[in-house]
N, C-alpha and C positions, 0 to 999 in steps of 0.2 A: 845370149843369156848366160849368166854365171853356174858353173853345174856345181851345185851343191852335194857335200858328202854324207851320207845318211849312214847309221849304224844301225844294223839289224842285229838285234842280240842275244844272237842265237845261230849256234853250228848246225843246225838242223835245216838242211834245203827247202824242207814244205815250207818254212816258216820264211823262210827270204823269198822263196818262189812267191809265196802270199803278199810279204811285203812289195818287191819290187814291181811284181803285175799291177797292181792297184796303182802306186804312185805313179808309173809310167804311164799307165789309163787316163789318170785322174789329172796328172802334173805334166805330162810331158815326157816323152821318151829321153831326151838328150837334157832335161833339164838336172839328170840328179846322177849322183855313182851313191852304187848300194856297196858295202862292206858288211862283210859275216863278223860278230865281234861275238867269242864264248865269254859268257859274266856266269855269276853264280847269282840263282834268282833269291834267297832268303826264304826259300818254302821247302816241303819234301817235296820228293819226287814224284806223287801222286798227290796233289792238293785235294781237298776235300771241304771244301768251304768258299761261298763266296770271299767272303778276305783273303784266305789264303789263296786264291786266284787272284785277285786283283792286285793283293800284294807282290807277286809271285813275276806281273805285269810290267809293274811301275817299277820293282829295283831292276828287271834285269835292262830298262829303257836307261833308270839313273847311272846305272853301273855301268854301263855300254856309252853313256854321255860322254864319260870323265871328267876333262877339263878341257871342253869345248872344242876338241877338235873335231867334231861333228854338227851338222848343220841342225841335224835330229836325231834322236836314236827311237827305237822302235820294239818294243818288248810285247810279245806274245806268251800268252799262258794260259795251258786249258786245264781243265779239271773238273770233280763233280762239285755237288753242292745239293744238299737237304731237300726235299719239296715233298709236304705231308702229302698232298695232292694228287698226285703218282702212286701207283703200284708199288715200285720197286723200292720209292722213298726216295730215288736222285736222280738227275738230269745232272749232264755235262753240257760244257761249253766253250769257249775261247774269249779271252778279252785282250785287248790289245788298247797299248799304252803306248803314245806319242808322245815325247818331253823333248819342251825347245830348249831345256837348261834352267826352265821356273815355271813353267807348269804343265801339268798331263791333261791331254784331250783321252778319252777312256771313250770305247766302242765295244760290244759284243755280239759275238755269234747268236747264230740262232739253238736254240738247247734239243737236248735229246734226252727219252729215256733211256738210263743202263737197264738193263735186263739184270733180274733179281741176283740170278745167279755169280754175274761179275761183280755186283756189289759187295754180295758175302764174302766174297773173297779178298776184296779190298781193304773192310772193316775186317773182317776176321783175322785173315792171314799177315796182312798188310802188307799184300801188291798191291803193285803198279798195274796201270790197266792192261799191260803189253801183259804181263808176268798172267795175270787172271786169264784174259784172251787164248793163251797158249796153252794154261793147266786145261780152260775147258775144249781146248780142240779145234778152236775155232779159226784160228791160223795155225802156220807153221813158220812163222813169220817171226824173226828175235826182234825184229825193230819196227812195226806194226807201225809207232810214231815218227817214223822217218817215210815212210811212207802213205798209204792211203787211210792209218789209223781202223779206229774200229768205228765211225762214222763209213768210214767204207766198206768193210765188214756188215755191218747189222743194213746197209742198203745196195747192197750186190754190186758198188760203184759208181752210183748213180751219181753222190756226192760222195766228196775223201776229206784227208783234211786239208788239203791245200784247198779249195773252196771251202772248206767251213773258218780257216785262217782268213782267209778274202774278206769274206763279211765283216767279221770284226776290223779289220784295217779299215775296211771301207765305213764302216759308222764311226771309228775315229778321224777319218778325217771330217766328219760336219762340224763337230766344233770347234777342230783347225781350221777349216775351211772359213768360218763363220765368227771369226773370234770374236769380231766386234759385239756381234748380240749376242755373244753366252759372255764376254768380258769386258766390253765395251761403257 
């Protein structure tokens, strides 16, 4: 079998650790080589919105495509997003964006609530969740997203974010998986 080159787009280990776990699980160990590719996603650096998550997704996949020298590229982006529904008024998430060079399979994690207090300080102050995490004390951690995030945080470890990356890899690949009936 031909080992195809994938672009993960993004310098951040959870995030390749997410991508290349899954595809090896899913595709075959020997079937692919994963490459770290840094893109600028076209979002800030704390997204706050569904679009601005998905958007956040799909350029840093397009920008990490280039001009084909990747077999796929693979853009992960979490952030919060609105939900009158909640307490706190936001839940976060992960979405991750597959683009074969014309079109994105889109999958997402499973959500969480923020806790009231990191939220104000997101809208208010306008941290990043790492930045909030630290003013309230709750790591000691400067790079919380390179690590177990604050999904590992608010659950003692149980999940971090390299499983909550998984997920969303893992429901983008059903449409890849499955191209025929979502495109066929």
């Amino acid at each position: 079998m031909k080992r195809e080159q994938i672009a993960v787009a993004s310098g951040n280990n959870v995030k390749f650790r997410a991508v290349s776990g899954i595809f090896m699980e899913r595709l075959g160990v020997m079937a692919h080589r994963f490459e770290q590719v840094r893109v600028k996603t076209g979002v800030s650096e704390q997204p706050k919105s569904l679009d601005e998550i998905a958007t956040g997704a799909q350029t840093r996949a397009r920008n990490a495509f280039g001009a084909g020298k990747y077999f796929l590229a693979v853009g992960i982006e979490n952030g919060i997003f609105p939900v009158e529904s909640c307490s706190s008024g936001y839940l976060e998430r992960a979405e991750c964006a597959i683009y074969d060079g014309e079109r994105f399979y889109t999958g997402h994690s499973s959500a969480f609530e923020v806790p009231r207090k990191i939220v104000r300080l997101i809208l208010e102050k306008g941290y990043d969740m790492n930045q909030a995490v630290l003013e309230l004390g709750l790591t000691d951690k400067q790079k919380l997203g390179r690590e177990e995030g604050i999904i590992g945080v608010l659950t003692n470890g149980r999940i971090d974010r390299t499983k909550q990356a998984m997920q969303a890899v893992e429901m983008a690949l059903v449409p890849y998986l499955h191209r025929e009936l979502y495109f066929g």
